[in-house]
Backbone as JSON Lines, residues from 0, in Angstrom:
{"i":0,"aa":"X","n":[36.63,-11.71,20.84],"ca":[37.85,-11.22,21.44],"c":[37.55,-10.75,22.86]}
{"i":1,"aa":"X","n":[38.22,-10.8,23.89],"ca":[38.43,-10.66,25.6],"c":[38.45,-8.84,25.46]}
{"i":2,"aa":"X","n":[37.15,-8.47,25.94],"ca":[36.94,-7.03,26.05],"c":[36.62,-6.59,25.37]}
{"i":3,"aa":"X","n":[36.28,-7.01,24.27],"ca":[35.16,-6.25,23.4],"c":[34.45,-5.72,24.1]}
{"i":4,"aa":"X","n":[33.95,-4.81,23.35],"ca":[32.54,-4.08,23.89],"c":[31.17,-3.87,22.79]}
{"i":5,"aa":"X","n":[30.61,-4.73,23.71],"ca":[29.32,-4.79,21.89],"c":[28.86,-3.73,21.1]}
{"i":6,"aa":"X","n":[28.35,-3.08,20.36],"ca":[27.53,-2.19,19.6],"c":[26.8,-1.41,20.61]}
{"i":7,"aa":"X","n":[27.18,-0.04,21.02],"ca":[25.65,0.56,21.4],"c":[26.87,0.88,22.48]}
{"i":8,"aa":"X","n":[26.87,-0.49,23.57],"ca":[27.55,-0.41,25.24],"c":[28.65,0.67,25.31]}
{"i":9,"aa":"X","n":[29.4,1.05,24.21],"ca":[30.81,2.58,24.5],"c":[30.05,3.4,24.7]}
{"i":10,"aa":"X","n":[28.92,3.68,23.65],"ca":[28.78,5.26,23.32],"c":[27.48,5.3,24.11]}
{"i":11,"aa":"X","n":[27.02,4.78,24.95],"ca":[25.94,4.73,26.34],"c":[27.0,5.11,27.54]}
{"i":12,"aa":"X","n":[28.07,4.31,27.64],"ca":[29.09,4.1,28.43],"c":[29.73,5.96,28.93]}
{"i":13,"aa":"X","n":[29.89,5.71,27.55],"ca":[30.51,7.49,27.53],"c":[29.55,8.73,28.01]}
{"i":14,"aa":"X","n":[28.27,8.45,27.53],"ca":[27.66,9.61,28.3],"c":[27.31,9.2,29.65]}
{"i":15,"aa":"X","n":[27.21,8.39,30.16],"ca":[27.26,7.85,31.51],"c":[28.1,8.47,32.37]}
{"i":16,"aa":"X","n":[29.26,8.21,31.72],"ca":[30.54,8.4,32.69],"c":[30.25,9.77,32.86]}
{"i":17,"aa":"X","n":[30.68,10.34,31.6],"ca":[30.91,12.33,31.44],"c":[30.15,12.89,32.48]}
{"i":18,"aa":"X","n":[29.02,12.17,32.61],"ca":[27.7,12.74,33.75],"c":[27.83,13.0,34.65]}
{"i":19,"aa":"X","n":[28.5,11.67,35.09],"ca":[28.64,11.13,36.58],"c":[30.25,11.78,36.71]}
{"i":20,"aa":"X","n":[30.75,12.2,35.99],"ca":[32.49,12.75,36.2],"c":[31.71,14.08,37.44]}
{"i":21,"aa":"X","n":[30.79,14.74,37.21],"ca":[30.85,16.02,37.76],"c":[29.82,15.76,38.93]}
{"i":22,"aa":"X","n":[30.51,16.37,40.47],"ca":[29.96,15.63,41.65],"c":[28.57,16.56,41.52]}
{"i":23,"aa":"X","n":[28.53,17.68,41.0],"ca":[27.14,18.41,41.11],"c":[26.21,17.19,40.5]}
{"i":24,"aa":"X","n":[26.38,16.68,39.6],"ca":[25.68,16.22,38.84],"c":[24.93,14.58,39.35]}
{"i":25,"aa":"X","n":[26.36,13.81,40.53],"ca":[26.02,13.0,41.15],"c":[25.58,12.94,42.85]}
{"i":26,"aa":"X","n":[25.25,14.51,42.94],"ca":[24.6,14.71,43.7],"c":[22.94,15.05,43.36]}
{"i":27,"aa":"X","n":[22.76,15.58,42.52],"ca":[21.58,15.66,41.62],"c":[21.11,14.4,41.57]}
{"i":28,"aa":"X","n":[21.67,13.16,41.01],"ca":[21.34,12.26,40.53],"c":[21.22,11.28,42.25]}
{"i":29,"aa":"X","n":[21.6,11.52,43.28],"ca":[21.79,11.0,44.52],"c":[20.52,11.57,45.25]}
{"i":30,"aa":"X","n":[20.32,12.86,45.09],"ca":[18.88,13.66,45.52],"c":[17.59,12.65,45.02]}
{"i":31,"aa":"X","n":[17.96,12.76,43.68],"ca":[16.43,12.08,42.68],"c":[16.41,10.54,43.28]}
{"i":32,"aa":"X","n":[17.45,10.02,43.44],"ca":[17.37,8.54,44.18],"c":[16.35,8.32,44.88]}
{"i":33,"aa":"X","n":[17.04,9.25,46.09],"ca":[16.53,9.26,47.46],"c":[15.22,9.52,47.92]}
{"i":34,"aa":"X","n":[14.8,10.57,46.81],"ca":[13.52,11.27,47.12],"c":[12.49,11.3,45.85]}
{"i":35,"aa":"X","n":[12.73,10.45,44.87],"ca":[11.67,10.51,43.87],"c":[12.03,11.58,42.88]}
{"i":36,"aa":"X","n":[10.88,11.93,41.95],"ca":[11.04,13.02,41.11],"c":[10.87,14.85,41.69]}
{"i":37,"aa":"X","n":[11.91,15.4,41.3],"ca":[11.79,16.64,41.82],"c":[12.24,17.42,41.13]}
{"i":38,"aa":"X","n":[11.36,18.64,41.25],"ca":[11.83,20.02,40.13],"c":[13.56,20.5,39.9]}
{"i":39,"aa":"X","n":[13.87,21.51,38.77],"ca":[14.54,22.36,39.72],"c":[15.01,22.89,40.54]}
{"i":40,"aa":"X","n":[13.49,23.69,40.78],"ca":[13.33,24.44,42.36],"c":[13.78,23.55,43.38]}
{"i":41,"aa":"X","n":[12.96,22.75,43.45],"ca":[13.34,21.78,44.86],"c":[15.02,21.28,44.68]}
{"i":42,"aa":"X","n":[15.54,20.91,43.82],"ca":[16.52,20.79,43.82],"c":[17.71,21.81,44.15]}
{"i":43,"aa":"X","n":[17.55,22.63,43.66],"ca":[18.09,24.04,44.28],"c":[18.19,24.28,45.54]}
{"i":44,"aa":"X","n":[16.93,23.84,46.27],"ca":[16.85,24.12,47.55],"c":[17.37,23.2,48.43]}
{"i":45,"aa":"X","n":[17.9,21.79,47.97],"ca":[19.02,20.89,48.61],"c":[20.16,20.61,47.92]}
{"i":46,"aa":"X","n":[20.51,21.8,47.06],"ca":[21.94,21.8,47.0],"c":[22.44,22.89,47.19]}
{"i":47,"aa":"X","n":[23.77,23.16,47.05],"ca":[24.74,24.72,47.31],"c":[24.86,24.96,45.71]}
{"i":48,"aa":"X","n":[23.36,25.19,44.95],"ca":[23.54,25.85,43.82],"c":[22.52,26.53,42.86]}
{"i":49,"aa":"X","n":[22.34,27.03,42.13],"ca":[21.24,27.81,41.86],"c":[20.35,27.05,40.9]}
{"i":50,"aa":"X","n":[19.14,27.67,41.06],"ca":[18.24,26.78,39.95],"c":[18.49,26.83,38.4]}
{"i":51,"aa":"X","n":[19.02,28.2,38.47],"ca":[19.75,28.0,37.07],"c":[20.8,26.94,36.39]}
{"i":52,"aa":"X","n":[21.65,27.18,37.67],"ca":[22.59,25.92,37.43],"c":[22.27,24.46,37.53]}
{"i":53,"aa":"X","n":[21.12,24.24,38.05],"ca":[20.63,22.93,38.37],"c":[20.04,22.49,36.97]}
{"i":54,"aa":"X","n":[19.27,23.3,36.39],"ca":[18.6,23.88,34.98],"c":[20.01,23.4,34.02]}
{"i":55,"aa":"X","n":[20.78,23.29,33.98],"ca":[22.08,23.18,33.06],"c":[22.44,21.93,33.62]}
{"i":56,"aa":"X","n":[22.71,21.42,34.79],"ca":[23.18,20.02,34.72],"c":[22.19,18.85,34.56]}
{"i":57,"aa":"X","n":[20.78,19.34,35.03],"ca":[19.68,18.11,34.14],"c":[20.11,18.03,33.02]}
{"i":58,"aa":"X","n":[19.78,19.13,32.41],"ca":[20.15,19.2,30.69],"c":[20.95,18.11,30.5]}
{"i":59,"aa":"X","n":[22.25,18.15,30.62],"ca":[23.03,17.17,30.83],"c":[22.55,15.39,30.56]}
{"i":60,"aa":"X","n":[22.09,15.38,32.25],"ca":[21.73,14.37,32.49],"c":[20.37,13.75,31.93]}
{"i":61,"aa":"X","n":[19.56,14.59,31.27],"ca":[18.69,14.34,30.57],"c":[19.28,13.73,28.74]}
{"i":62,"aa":"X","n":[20.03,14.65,28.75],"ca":[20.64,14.01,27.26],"c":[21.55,12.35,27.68]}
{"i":63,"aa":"X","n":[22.17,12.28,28.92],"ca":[22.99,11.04,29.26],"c":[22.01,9.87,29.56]}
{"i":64,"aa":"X","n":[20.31,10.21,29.51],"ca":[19.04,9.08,29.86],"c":[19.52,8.78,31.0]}
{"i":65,"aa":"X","n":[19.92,9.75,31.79],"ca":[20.01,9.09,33.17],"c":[18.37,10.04,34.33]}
{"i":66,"aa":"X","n":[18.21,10.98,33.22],"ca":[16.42,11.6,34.22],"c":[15.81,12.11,32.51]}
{"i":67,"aa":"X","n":[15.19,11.48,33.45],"ca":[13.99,11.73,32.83],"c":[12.59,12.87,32.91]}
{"i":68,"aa":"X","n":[12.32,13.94,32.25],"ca":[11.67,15.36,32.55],"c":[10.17,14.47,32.44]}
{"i":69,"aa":"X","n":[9.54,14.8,33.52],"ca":[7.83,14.34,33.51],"c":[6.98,15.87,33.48]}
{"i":70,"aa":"X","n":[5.98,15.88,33.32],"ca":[5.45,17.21,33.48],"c":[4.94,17.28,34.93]}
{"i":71,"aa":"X","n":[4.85,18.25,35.03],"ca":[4.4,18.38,36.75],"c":[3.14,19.39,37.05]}
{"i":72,"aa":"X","n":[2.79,20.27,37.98],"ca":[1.47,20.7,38.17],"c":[1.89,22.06,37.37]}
{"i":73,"aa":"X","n":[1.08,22.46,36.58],"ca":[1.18,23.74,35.94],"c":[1.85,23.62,34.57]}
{"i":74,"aa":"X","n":[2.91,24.47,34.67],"ca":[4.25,24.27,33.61],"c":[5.59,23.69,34.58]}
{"i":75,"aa":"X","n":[5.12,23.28,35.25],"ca":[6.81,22.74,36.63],"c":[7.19,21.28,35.85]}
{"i":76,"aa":"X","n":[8.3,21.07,35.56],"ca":[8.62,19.78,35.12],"c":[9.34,18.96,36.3]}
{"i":77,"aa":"X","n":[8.96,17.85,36.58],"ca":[9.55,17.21,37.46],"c":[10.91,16.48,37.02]}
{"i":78,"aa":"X","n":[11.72,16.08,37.61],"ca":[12.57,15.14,36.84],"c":[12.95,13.78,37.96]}
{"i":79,"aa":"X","n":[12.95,12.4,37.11],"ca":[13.06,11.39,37.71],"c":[14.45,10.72,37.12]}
{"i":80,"aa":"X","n":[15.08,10.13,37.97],"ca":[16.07,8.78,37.91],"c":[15.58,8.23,36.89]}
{"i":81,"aa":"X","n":[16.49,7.44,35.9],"ca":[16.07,6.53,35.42],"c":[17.47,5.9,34.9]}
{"i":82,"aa":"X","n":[17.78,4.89,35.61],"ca":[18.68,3.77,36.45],"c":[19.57,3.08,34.5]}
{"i":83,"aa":"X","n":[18.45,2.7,33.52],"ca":[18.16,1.95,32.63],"c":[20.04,2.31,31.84]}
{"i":84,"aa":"X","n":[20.55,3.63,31.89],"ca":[21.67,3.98,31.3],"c":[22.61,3.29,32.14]}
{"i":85,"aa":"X","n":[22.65,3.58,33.59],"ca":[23.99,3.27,34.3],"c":[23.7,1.33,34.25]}
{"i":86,"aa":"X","n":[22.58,1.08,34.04],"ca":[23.07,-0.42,33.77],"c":[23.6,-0.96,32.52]}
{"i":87,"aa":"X","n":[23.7,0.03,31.55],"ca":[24.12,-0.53,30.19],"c":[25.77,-0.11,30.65]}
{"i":88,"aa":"X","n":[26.1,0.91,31.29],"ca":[27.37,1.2,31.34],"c":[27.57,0.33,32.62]}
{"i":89,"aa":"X","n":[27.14,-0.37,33.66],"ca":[27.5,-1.65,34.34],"c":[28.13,-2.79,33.31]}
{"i":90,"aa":"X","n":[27.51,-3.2,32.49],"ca":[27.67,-4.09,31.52],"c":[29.06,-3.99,30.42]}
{"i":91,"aa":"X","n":[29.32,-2.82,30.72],"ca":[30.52,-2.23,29.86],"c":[31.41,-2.05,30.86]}
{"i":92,"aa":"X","n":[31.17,-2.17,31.96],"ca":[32.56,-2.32,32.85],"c":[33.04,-3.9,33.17]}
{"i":93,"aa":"X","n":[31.5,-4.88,33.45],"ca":[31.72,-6.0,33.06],"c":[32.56,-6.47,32.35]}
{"i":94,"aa":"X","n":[32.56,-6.26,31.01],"ca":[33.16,-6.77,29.62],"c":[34.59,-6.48,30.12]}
{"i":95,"aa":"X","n":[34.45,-5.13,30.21],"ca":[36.08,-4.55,30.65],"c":[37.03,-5.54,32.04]}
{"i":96,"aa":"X","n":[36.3,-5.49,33.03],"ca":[36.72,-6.65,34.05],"c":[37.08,-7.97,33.55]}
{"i":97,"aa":"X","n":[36.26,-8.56,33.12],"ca":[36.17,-9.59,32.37],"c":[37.89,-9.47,32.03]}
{"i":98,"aa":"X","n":[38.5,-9.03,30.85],"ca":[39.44,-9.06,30.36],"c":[40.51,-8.51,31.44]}
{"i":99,"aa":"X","n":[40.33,-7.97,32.47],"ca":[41.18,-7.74,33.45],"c":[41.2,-8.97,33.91]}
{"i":100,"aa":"X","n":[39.9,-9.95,34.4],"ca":[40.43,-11.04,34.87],"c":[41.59,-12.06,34.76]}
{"i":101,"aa":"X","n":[40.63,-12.26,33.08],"ca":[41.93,-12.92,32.46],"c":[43.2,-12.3,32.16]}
{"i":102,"aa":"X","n":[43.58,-11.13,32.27],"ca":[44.87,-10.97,32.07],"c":[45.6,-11.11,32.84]}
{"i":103,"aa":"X","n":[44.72,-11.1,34.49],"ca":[45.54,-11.37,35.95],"c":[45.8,-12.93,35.97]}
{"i":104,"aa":"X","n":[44.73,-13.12,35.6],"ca":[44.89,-14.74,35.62],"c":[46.23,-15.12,35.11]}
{"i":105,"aa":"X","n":[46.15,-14.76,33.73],"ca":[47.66,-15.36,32.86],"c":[49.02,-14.75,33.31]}
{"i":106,"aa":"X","n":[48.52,-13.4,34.17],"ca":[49.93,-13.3,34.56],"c":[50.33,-13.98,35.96]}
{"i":107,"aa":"X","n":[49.33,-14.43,36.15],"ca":[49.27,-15.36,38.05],"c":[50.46,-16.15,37.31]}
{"i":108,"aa":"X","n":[49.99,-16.8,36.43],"ca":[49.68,-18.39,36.07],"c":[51.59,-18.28,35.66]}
{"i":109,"aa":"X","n":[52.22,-17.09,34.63],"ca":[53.08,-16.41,34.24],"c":[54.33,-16.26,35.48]}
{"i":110,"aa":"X","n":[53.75,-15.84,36.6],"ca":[54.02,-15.88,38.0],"c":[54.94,-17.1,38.51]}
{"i":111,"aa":"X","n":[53.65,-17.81,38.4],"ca":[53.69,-19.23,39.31],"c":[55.13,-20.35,38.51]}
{"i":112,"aa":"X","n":[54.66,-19.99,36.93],"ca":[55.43,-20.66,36.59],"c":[56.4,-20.4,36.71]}
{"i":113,"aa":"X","n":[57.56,-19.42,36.46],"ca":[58.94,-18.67,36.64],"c":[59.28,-19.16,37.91]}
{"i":114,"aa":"X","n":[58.68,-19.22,38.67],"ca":[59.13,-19.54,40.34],"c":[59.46,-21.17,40.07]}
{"i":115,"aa":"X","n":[58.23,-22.24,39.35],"ca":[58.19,-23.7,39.4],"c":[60.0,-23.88,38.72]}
{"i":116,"aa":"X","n":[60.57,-23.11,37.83],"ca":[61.4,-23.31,37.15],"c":[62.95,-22.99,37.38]}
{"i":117,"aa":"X","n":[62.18,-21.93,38.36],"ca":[64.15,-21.46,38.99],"c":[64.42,-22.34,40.55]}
């Protein structure tokens, strides 16, 4: 069927999105891009927010597999990007397009004809 969405691709999809809904969070995730794996701390210190709070939206994004916690020097955990989620939820917008295509299509086509006839 046109838009299905296979096994697995919603409920990846969904924590994807929820993640990325909150700009703290896609700024976090825009930082780690740019600059590799980075603490907390460091993160704190290039955004307008506290390490605590930074501490709560990894969380987050750690449960959505979008970073990944590495250990770092001491007890410091680093945290890295890891891309592997937002391409399963690429693939689920795919599917979704997909069936937008064709529905534009048939209504082109829906279009074209009404006009051939009057």
């Amino acid at each position: 069927m046109p838009g299905e969405v296979p096994d697995g691709l919603d409920e990846v999809a969904h924590h994807v999105f929820a993640a990325l809904a909150d700009p703290t969070r896609r700024a976090i995730l825009t930082e780690l891009a740019q600059t590799g794996p980075l603490t907390a701390t460091d993160l704190a210190s290039r955004l307008p927010i506290t390490r605590q709070g930074v501490a709560k939206h990894v969380a987050l994004l750690v449960e959505a597999g979008l970073v990944v916690p590495e250990p770092g020097e001491g007890r410091r955990v680093r945290h890295r990007l890891d891309p592997a989620p937002m391409r399963v939820a690429e693939r689920y917008l795919v599917v979704l397009a997909r069936d937008w295509d064709g529905r534009l299509e048939r209504l082109r086509d829906h279009v074209e004809e009404s006009r051939s006839t009057t």
